[in-house]
C-alpha positions, 0 to 999 in steps of 0.5 A: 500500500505504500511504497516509499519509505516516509509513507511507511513512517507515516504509517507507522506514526498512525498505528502509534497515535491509534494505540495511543488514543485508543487508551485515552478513549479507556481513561489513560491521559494523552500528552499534546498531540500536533493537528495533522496527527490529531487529523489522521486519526479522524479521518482514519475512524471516518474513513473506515466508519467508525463515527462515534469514535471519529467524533470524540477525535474531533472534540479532543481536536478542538480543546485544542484547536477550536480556531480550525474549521477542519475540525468542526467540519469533521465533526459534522461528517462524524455525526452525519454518520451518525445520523444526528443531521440537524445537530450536524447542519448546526456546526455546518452553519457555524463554519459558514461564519468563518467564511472558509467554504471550501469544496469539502464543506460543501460535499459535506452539507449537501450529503446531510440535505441528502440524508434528510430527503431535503433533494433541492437543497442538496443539489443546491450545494452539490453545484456549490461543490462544483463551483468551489472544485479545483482539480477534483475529479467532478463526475461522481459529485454530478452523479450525486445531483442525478440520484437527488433528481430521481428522488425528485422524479425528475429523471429527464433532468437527471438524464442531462446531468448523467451525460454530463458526468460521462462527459467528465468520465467516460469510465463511470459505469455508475453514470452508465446503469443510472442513465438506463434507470432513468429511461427505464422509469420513462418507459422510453427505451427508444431513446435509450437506445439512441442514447447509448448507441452515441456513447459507444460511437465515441466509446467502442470499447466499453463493455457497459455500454454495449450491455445497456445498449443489449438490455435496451433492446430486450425491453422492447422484445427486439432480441436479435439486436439485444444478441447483438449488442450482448455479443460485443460487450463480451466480446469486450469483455468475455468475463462479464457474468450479468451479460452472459446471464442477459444472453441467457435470458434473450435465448431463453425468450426465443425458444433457443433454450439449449443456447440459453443453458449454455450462457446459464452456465458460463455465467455461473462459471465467471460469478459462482453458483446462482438460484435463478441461473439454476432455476431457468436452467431448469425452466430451460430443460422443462421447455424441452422436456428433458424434465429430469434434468429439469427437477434436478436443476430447480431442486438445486437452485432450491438448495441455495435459495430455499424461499425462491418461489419461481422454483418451487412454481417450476418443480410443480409444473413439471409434477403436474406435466408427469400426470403428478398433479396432486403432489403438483399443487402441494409444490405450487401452493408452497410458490405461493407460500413464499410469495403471496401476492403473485398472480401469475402462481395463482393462475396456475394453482386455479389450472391445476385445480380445474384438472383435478376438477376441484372447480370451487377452488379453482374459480376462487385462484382464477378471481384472485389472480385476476384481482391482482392483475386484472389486464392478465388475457390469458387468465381471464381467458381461461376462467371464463372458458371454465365458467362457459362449461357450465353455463354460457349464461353465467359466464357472460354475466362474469365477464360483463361485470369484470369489463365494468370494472376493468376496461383494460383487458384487451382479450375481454371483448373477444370473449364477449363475440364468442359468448354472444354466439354461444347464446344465440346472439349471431347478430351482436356477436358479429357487431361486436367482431366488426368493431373489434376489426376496425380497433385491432384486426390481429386480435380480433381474429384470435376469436377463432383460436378462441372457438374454432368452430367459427371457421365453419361460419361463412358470416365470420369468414367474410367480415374478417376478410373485409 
């Protein structure tokens, strides 16, 4: 750690004073102690967090030294670390009055507006920081001002403020995964592509950008370009585990799961063993039916992570895919177990229910479900097929009053023709599938996956040609 031999010295004189102040803290009387050598050992107990330890540093620096500003500034910071803020802006505001702002004070104060939630002062004196700033390195500090325009939820400021960091350091991967963030709460991943791919037009070899760019691309389901831009950082960087891991994942979205194991695995090869790694590995292995491989890798990720409902909810599906459908519903209920409020488990627990034609059950897991994320087509679509079973009638008295009070389920209108025609209602049926034509032609014509009895029906036929 030091090379030279004065830094040894120094190193030397620091443990000395420590064990010398470490017996003043227990009552053993201390002779004058010079202020650089008070001031390391502060900053030695900041520096590692010990804070409570920093400050009675502090205060025996000023019994001696109470003109010094240092001292008082870091005291502040050791009650900062504290968590006595206000206590801490007080001796701040006293430091204010000997007129000696210096870039330090004013990281100081803004880190303590920080704690406070209090975002715009903070920023306020980040910029003071700024302004005050001589050859210090400025990017991290305007990575700082970004984080306090995300708790403002003002992510487009905190996106002009972020490339400003990147234009300081075009090495501040932190900047980088914040811009991403940024978008990720606009929604606007178009422009994070535009975004990203500019940096890397100026910075072709950056790693983290390329893995941004990919994930960017993943949001808006383009995987061949989110491949793509994967391939690069690695090709950059090829022990980048979180870019295998994404690889993974975008193989795993295409069906190409033999391609998504491989990446599965070289991620655990760089960043050790991972429960979800583990646990779409054996989604992996499900997909192609190889389901003892399939059991083997979710038990494993089971192992290391034994409340991990995703594979608990794996090992149940395939239960029930070998006929086991009764000790399948034990396993998903225990998916649940660990993980409540998941509508996606419930959906399946209702399926699993429906098989076992326990239908009390599995009507009361599909209403659940639908509860929780009442914009869930393909559970609304199975739990009115279970209601139409039995009755036409009470099925479209379900369905109209979830469309009452859930407007935005896009399959609810196509269930609604189906129905129509099931009671006799030929005319409305095919009113309503106009209508759906004219607002979306594609999932309108999902009527005939729906019931493809209507594909005999020459009047369906020829509006859906229209």
């Amino acid at each position: 750690m030091f090379d030279d031999e004065d830094d040894d010295s120094g190193e030397k004189f620091l443990k000395e004073d420590l064990e010398q102040f470490e017996s003043y803290l227990k009552g053993v009387q201390i002779g004058f102690m010079d202020s650089d050598r008070i001031e390391a050992i502060v900053d030695h107990y900041l520096v590692n967090g010990n804070f409570s330890k920093a400050k009675v540093a502090a205060d025996y620096a000023l019994t001696h030294f109470s003109y010094n500003h240092l001292f008082h500034l870091r005291k502040a910071q050791a009650l900062g670390g504290l968590g006595k803020l206000n206590e801490a802006l007080e001796i701040t505001d006293s430091i204010e009055n000997f007129g000696m702002l210096s870039f330090e004070y004013f990281l100081t104060k803004a880190s303590l507006f920080s704690q406070l939630r209090d975002s715009k002062n903070a920023i306020k004196n980040y910029n003071l920081a700024i302004e005050a700033a001589g050859d210090e390195d400025l990017d991290d500090i305007y990575l700082d001002i970004a984080m306090e325009y995300q708790n403002l939820g003002n992510f487009k400021e905190a996106i002009i403020i972020l490339k400003t960091a990147l234009m300081v350091n075009s090495e501040n991967e932190g900047a980088l995964y914040e811009i991403a963030f940024c978008y990720d709460q606009l929604g606007d991943y178009n422009l994070a592509i535009e975004c990203y791919s500019q940096f890397i037009d100026e910075n072709p070899y950056s790693f983290t950008a390329w893995y941004n760019l990919g994930n960017a691309y993943s949001k808006i389901e383009n995987y061949e370009k989110a491949l793509w831009a994967y391939d690069y950082s690695i090709l950059i960087n090829s022990n980048f585990g979180p870019a295998h891991f994404n690889i993974a994942n975008a193989y795993l979205s295409k069906e190409k799961f033999y391609k998504a194991i491989e990446h599965f695995n070289e991620c655990m090869r760089i960043d050790g063993d991972d429960a979800t790694a583990y646990c779409y590995i054996g989604e992996c292995y499900e997909q192609v039916n190889e389901l003892e491989l399939s059991k083997h890798h979710y038990k494993r990720s089971l192992e290391l992570a034994p409340m991990f409902s995703e594979a608990w909810l794996g090992l149940g599906i395939v239960e029930d895919i070998e006929g086991n459908t009764n000790e399948a519903i034990i396993l998903i209920e225990k998916a649940l177990e660990f993980d409540p409020t998941n509508s996606g488990i419930m959906h399946v627990l209702a399926g699993a229910f429906e098989k076992i034609e326990d239908f009390d059950k599995a009507i009361e897991f599909y209403k659940k479900s639908l509860e929780i994320n009442p914009n869930d087509e393909e559970c609304l679509s199975d739990y009115i097929e279970l209601l139409t079973e039995f009755s036409p009638q009470q099925a479209f008295s379900v369905l109209r009053e979830f469309m009452d009070e859930h407007e935005s389920n896009k399959i609810s209108s196509i269930l609604e023709i189906n129905l129509f025609w099931l009671l006799g209602q030929k005319d409305e049926a095919l009113h309503l599938f106009s209508k759906c034509l004219k607002e979306n032609g594609e999932k309108a014509r999902s009527i005939f996956e729906i019931n493809p009895n209507l594909l005999d029906d020459q009047d369906f036929l020829n509006i859906s040609k229209d």
